[in-house]
Backbone as XML, in Angstrom:
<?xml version="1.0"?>
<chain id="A" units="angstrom">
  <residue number="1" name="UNK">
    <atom name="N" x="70.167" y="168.672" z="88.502"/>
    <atom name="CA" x="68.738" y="168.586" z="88.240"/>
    <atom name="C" x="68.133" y="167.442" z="89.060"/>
  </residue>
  <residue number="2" name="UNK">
    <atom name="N" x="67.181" y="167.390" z="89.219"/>
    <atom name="CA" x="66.153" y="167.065" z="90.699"/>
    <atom name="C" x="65.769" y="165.778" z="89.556"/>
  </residue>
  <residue number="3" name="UNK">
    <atom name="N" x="65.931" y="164.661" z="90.141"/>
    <atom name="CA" x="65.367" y="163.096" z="89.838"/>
    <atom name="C" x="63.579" y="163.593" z="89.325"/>
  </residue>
  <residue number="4" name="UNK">
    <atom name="N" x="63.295" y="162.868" z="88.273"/>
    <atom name="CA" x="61.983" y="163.580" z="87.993"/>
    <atom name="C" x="61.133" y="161.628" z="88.360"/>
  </residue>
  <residue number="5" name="UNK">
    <atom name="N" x="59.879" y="161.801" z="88.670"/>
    <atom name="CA" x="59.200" y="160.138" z="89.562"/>
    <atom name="C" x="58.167" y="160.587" z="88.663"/>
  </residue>
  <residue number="6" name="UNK">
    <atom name="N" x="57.143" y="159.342" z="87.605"/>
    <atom name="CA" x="56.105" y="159.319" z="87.364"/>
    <atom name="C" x="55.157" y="158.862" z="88.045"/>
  </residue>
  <residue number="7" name="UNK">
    <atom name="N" x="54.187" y="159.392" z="88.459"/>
    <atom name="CA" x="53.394" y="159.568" z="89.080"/>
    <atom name="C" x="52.018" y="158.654" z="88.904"/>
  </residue>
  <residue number="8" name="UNK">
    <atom name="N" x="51.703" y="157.757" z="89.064"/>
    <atom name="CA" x="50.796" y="156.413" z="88.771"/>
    <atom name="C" x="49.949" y="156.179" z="89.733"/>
  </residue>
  <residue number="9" name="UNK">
    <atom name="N" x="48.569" y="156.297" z="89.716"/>
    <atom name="CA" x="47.551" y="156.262" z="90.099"/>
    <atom name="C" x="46.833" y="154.527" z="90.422"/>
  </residue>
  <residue number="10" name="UNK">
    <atom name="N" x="46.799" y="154.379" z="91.583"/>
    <atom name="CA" x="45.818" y="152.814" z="91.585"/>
    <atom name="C" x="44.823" y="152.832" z="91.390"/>
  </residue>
  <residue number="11" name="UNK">
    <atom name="N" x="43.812" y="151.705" z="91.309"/>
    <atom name="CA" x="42.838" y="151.810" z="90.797"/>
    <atom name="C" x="41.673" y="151.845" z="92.256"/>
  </residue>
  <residue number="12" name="UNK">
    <atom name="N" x="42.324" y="152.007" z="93.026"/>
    <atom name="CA" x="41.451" y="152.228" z="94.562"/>
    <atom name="C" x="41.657" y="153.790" z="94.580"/>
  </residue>
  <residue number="13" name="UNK">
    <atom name="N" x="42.718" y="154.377" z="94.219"/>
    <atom name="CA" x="42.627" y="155.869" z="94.794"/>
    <atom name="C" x="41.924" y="156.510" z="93.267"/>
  </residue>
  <residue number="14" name="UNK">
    <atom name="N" x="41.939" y="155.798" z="92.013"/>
    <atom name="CA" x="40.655" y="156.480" z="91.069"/>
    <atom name="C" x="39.364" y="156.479" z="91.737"/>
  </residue>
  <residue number="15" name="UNK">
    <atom name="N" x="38.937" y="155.252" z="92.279"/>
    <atom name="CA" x="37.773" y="154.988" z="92.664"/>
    <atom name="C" x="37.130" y="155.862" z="94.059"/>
  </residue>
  <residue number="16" name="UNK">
    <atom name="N" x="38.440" y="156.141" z="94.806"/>
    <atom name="CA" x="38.279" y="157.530" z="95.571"/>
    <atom name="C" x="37.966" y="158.562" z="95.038"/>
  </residue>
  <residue number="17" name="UNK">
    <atom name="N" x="38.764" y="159.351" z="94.023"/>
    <atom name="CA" x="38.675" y="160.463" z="93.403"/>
    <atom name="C" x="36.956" y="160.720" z="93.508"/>
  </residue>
  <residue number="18" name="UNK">
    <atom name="N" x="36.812" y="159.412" z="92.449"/>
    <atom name="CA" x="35.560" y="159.546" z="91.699"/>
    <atom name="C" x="34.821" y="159.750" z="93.082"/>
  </residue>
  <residue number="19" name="UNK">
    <atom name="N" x="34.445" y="158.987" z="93.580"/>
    <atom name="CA" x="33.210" y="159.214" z="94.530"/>
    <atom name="C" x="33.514" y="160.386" z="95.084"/>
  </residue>
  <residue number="20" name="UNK">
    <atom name="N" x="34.567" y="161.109" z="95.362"/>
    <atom name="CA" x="34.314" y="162.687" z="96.604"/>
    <atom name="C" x="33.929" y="163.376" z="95.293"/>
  </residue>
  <residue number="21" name="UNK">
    <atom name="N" x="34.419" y="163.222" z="94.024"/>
    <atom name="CA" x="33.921" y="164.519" z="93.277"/>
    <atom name="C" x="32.380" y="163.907" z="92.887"/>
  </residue>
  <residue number="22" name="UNK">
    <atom name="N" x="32.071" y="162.782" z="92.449"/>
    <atom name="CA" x="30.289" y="162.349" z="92.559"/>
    <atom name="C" x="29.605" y="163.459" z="93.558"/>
  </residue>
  <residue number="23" name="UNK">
    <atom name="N" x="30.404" y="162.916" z="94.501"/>
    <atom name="CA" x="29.449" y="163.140" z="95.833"/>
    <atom name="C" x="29.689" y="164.871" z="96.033"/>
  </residue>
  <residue number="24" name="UNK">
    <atom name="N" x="30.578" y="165.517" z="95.872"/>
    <atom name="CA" x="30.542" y="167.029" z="96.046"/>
    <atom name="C" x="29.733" y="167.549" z="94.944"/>
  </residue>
  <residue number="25" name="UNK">
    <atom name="N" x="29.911" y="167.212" z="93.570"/>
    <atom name="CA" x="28.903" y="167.656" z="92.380"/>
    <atom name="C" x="27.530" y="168.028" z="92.308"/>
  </residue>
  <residue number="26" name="UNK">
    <atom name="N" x="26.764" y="166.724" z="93.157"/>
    <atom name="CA" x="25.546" y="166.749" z="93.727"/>
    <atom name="C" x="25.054" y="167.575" z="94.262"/>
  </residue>
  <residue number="27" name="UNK">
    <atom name="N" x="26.244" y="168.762" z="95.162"/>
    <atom name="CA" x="25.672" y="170.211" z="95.856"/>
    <atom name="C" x="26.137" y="170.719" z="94.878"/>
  </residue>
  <residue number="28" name="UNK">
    <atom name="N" x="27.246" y="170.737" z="94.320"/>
    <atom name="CA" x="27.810" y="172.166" z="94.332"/>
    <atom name="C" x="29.191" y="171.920" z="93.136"/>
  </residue>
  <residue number="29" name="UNK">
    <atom name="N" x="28.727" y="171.760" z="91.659"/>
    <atom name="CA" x="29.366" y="171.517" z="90.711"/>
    <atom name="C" x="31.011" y="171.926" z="90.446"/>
  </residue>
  <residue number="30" name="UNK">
    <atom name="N" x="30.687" y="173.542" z="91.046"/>
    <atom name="CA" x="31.886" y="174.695" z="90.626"/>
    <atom name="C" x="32.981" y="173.387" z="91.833"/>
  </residue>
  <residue number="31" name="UNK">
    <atom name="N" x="32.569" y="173.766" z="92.672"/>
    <atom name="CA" x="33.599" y="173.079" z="94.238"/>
    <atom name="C" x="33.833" y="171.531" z="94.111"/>
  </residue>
  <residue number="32" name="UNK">
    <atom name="N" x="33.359" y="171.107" z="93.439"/>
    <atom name="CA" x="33.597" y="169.549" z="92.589"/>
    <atom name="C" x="34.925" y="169.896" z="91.485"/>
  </residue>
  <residue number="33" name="UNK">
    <atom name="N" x="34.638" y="170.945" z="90.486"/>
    <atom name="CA" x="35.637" y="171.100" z="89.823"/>
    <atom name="C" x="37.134" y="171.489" z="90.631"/>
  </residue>
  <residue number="34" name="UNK">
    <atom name="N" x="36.957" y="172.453" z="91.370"/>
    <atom name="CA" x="38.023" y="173.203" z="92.332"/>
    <atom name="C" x="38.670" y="171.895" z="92.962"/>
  </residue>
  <residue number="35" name="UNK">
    <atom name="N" x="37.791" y="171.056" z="93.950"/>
    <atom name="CA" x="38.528" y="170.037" z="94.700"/>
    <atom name="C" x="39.118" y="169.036" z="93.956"/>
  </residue>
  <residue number="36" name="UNK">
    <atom name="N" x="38.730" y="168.800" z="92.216"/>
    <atom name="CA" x="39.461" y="167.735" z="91.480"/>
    <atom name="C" x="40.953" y="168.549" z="91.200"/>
  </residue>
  <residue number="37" name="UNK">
    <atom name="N" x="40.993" y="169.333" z="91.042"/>
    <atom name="CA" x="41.917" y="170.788" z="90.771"/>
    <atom name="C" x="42.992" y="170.050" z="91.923"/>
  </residue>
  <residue number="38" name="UNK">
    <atom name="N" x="42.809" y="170.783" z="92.973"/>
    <atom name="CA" x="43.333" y="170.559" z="94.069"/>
    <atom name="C" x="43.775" y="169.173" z="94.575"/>
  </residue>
  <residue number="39" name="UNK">
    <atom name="N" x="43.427" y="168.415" z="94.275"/>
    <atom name="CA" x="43.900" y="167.278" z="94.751"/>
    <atom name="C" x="44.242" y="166.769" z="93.523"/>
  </residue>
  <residue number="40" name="UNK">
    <atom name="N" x="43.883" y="166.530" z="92.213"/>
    <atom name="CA" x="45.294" y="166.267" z="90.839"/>
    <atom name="C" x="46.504" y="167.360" z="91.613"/>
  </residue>
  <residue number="41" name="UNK">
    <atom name="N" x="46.249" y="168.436" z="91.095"/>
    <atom name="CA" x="47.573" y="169.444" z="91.433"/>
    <atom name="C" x="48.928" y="168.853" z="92.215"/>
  </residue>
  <residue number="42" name="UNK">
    <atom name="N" x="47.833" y="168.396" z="93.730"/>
    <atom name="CA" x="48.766" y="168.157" z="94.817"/>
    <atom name="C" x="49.607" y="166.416" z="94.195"/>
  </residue>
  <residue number="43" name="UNK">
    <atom name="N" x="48.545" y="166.061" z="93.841"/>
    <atom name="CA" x="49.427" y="164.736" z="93.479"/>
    <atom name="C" x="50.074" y="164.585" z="92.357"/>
  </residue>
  <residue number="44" name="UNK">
    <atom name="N" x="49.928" y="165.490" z="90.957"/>
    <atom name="CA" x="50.536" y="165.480" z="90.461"/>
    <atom name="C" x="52.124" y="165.894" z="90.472"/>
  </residue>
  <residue number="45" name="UNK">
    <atom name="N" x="52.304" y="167.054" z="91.507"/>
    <atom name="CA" x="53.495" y="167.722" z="92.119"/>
    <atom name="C" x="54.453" y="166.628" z="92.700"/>
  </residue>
  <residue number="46" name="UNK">
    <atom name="N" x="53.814" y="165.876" z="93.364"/>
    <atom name="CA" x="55.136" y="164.249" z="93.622"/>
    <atom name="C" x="55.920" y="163.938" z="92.671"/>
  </residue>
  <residue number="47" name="UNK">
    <atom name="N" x="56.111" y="164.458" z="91.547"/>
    <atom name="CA" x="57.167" y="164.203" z="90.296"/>
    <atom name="C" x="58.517" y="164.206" z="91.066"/>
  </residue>
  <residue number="48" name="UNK">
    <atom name="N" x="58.715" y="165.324" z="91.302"/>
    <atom name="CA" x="59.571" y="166.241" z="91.663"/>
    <atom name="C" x="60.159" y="165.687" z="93.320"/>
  </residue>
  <residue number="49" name="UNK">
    <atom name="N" x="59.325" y="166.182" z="93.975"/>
    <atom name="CA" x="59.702" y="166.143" z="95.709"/>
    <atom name="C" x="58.503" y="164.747" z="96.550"/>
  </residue>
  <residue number="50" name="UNK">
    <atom name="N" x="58.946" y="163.683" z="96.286"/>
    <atom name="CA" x="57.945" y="162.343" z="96.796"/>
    <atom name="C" x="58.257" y="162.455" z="97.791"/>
  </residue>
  <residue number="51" name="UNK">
    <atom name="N" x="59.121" y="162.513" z="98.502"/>
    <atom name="CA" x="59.289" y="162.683" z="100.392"/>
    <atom name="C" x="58.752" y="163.664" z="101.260"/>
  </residue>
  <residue number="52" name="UNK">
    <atom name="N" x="57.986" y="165.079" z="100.399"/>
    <atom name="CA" x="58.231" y="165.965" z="100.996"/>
    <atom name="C" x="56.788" y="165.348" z="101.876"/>
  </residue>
  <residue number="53" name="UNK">
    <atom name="N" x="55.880" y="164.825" z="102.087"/>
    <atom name="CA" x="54.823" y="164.372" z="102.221"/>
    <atom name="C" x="55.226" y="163.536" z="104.065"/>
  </residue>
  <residue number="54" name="UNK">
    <atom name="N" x="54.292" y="163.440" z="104.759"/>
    <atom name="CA" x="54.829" y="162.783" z="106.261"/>
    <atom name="C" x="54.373" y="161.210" z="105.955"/>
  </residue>
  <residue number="55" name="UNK">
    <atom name="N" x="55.067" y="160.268" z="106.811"/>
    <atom name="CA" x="54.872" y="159.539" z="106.765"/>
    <atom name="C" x="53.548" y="159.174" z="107.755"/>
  </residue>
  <residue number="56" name="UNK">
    <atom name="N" x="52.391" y="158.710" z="106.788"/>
    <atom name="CA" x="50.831" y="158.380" z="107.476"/>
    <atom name="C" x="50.937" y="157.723" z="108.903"/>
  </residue>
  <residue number="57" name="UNK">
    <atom name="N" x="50.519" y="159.048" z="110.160"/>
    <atom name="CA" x="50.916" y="159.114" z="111.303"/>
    <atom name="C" x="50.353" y="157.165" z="111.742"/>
  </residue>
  <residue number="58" name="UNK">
    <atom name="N" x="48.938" y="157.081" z="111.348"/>
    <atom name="CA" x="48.236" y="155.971" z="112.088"/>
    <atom name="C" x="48.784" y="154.456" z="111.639"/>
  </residue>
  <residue number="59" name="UNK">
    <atom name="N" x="49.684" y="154.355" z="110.222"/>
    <atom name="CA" x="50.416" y="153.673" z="110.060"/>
    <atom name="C" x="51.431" y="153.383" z="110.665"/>
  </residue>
  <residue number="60" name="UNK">
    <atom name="N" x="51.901" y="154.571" z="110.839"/>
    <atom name="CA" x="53.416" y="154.708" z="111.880"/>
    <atom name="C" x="53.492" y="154.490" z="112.952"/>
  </residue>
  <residue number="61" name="UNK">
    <atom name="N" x="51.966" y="154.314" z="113.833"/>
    <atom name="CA" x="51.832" y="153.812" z="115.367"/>
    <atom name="C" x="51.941" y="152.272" z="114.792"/>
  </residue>
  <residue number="62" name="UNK">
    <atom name="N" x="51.933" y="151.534" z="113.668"/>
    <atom name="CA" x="51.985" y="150.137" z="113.545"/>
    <atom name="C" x="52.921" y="149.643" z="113.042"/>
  </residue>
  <residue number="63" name="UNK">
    <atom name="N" x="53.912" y="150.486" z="113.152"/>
    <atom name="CA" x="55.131" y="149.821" z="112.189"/>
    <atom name="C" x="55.237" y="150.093" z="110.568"/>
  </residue>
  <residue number="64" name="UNK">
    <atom name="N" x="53.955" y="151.124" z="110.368"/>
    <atom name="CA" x="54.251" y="150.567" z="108.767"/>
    <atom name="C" x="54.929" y="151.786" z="108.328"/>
  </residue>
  <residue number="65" name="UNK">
    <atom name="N" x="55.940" y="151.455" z="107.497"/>
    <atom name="CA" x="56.754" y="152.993" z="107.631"/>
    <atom name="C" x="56.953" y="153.247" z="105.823"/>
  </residue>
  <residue number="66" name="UNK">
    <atom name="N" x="56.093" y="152.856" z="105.066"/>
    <atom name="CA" x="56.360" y="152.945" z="103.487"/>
    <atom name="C" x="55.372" y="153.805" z="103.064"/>
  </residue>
  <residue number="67" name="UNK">
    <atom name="N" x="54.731" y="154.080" z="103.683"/>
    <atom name="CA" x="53.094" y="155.366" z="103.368"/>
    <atom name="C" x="53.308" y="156.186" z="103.604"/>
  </residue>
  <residue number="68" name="UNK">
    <atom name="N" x="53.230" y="157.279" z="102.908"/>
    <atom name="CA" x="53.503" y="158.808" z="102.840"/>
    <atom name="C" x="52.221" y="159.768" z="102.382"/>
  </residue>
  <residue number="69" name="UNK">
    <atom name="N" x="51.986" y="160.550" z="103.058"/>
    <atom name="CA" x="50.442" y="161.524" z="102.623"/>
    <atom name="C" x="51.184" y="162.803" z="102.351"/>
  </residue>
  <residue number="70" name="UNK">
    <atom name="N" x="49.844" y="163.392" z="101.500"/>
    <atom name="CA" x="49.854" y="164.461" z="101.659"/>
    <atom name="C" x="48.762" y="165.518" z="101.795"/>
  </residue>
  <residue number="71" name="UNK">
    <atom name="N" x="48.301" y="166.793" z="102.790"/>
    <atom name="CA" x="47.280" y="166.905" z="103.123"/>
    <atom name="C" x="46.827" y="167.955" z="101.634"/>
  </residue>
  <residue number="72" name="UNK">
    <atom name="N" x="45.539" y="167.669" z="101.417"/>
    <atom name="CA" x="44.829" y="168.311" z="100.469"/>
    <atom name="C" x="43.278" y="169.167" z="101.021"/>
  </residue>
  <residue number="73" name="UNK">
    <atom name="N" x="43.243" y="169.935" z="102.267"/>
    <atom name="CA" x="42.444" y="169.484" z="103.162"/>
    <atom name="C" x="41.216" y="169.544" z="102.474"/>
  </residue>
  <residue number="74" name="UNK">
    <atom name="N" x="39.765" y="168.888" z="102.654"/>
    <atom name="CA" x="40.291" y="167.743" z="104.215"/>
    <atom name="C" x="40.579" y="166.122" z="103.640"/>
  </residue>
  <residue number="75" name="UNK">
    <atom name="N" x="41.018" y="166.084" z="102.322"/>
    <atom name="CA" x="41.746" y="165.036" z="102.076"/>
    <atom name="C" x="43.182" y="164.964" z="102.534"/>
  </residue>
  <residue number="76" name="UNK">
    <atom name="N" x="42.960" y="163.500" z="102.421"/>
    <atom name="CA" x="44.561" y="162.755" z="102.504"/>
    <atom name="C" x="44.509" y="161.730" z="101.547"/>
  </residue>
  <residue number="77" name="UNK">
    <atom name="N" x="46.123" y="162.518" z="100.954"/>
    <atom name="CA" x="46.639" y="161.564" z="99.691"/>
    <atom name="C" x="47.582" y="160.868" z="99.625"/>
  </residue>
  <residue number="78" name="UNK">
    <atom name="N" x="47.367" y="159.350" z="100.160"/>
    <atom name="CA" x="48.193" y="158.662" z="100.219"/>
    <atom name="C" x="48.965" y="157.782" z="99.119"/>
  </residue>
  <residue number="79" name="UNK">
    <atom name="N" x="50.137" y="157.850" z="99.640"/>
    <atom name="CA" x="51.029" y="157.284" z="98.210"/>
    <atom name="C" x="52.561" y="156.883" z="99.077"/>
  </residue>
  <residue number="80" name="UNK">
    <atom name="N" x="53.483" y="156.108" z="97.971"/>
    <atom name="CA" x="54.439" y="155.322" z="98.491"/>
    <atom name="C" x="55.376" y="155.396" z="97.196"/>
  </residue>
  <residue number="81" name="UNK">
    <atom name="N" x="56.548" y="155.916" z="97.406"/>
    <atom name="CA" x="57.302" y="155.366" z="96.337"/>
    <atom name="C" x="58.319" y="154.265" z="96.443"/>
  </residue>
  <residue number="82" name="UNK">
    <atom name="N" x="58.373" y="154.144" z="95.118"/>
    <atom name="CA" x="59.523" y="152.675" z="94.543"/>
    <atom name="C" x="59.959" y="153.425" z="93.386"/>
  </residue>
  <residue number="83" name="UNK">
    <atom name="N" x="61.225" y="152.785" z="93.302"/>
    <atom name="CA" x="62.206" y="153.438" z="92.238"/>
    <atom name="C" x="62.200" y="154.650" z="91.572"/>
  </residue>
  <residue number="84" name="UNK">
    <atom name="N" x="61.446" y="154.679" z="90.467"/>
    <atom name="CA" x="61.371" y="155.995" z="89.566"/>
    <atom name="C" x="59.789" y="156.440" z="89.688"/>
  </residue>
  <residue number="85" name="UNK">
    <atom name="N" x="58.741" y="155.806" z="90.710"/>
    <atom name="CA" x="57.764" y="156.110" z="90.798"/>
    <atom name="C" x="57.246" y="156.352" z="91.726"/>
  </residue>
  <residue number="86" name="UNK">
    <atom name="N" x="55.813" y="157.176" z="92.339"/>
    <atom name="CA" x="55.322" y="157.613" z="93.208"/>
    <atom name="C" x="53.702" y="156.854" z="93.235"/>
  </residue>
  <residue number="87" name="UNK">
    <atom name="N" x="53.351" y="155.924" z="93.735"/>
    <atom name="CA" x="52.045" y="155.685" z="93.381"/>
    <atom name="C" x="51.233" y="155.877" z="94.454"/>
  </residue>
  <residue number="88" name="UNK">
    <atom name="N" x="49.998" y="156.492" z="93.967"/>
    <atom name="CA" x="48.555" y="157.353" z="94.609"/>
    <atom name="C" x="48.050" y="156.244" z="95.035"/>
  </residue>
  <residue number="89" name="UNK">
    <atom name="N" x="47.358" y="156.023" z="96.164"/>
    <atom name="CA" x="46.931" y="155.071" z="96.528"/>
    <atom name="C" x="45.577" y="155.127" z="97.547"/>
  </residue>
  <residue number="90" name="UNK">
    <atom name="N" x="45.740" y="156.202" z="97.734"/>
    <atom name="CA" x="44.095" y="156.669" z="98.591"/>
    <atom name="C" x="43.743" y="157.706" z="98.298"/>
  </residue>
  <residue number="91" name="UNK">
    <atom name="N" x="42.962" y="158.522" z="98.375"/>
    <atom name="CA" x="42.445" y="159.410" z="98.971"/>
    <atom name="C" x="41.280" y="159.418" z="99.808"/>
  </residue>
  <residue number="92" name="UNK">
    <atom name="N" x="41.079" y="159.912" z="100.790"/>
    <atom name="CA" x="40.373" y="159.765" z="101.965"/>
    <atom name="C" x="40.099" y="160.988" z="102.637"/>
  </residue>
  <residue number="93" name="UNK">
    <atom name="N" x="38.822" y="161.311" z="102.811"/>
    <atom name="CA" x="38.395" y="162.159" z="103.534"/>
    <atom name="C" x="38.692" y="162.440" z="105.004"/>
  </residue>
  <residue number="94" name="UNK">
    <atom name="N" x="39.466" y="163.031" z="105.572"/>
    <atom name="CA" x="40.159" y="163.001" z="106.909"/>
    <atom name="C" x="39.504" y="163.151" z="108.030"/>
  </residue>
  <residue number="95" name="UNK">
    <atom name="N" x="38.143" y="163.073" z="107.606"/>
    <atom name="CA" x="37.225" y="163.748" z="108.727"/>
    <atom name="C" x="36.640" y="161.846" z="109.177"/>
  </residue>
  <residue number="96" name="UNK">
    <atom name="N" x="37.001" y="160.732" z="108.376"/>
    <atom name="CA" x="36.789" y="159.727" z="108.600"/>
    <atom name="C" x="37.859" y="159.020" z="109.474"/>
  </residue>
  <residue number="97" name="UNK">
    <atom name="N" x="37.555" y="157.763" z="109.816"/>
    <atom name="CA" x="38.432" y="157.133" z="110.492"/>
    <atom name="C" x="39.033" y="156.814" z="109.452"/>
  </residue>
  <residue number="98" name="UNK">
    <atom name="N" x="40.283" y="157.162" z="109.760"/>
    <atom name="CA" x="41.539" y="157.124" z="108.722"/>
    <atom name="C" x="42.241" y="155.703" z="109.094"/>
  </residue>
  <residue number="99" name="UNK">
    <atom name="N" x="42.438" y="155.445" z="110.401"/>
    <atom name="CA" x="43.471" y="154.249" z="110.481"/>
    <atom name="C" x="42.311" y="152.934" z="110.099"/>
  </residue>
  <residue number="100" name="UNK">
    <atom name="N" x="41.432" y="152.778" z="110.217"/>
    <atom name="CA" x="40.282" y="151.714" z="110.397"/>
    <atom name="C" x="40.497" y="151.350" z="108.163"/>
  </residue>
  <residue number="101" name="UNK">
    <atom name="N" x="39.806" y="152.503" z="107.928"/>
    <atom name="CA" x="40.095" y="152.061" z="106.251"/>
    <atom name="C" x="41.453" y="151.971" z="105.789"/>
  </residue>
  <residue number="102" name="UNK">
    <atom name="N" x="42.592" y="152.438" z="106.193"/>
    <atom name="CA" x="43.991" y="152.024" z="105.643"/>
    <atom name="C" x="44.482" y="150.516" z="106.778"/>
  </residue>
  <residue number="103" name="UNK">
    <atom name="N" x="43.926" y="150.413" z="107.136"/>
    <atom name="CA" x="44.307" y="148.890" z="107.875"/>
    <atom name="C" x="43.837" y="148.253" z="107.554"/>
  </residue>
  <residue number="104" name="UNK">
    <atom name="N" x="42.347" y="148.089" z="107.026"/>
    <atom name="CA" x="41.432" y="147.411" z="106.249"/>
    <atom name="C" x="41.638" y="147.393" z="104.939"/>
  </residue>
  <residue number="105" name="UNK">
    <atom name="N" x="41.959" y="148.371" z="104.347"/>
    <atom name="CA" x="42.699" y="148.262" z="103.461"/>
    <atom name="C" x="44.016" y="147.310" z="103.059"/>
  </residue>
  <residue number="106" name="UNK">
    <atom name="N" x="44.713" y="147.414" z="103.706"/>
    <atom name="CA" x="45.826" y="146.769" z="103.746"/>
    <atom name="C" x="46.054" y="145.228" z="104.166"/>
  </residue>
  <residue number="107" name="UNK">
    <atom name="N" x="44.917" y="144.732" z="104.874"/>
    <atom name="CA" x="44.307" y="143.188" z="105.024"/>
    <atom name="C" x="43.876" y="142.616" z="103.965"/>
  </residue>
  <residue number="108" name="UNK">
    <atom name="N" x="43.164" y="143.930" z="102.981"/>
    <atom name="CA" x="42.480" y="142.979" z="101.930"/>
    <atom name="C" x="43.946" y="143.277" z="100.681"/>
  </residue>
  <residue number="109" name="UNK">
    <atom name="N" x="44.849" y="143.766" z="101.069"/>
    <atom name="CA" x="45.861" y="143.569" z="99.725"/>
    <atom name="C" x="45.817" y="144.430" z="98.937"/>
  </residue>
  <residue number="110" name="UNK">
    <atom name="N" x="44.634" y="145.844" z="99.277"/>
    <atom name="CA" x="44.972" y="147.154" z="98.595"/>
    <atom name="C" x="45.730" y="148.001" z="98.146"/>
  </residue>
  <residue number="111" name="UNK">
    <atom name="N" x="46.245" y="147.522" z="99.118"/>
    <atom name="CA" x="47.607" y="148.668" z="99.110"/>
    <atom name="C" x="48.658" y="148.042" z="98.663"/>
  </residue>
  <residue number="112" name="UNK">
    <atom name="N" x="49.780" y="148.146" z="97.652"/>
    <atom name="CA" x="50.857" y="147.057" z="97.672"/>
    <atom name="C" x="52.531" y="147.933" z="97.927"/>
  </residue>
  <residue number="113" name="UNK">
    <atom name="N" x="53.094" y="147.089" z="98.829"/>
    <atom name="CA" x="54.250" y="147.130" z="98.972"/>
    <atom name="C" x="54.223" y="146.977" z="100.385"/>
  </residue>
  <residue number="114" name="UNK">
    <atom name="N" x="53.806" y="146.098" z="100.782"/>
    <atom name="CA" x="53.864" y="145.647" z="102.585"/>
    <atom name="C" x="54.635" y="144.840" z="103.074"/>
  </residue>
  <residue number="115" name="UNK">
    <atom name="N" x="55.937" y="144.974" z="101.844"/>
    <atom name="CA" x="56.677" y="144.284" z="102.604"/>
    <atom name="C" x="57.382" y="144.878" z="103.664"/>
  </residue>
</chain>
């Protein structure tokens, strides 16, 4: 039987959630519900398989090799595991500069596990 990882949410990738579904609601309620759907779903599924996810390409041009996504399109759900856990740590609209906010991110101490 397959190692089971609880799945723990930061309080930067809630604060993501919230604003794409704010901000999709505003048009279009039903597709607010669908995309919260879709992106819990996908991150809740890391129980199970936490690797299956690539390691976040624009990190990986910098050395940083502990960030793992997964595409939700046109999100990206970034997360990292440690021991028995998988923790959510972005989500980000992919149509943005992705390396600019996870580097900035990661200056101000957002993200943890840089070692």
């Amino acid at each position: 039987m397959a190692k089971k990882y609880k799945v723990i949410w930061s309080r930067v990738a809630e604060e993501d959630l919230i604003s794409i579904i704010k901000y999709i609601h505003s048009n279009n309620p039903i597709a607010a519900k669908n995309s919260l759907k879709k992106i819990k779903s996908n991150a809740s599924n890391l129980n199970g398989f936490p690797r299956r996810g690539r390691i976040v390409p624009e990190l990986k041009e910098n050395g940083i090799l502990q960030y793992r996504e997964l595409l939700a399109a046109p999100w990206r759900i970034i997360y990292r595991t440690s021991d028995s856990n998988v923790y959510v740590l972005s989500v980000i609209d992919s149509r943005r500069n992705v390396e600019d906010i996870l580097l900035h991110r990661l200056v101000r101490g957002e993200l943890p596990g840089q070692a």
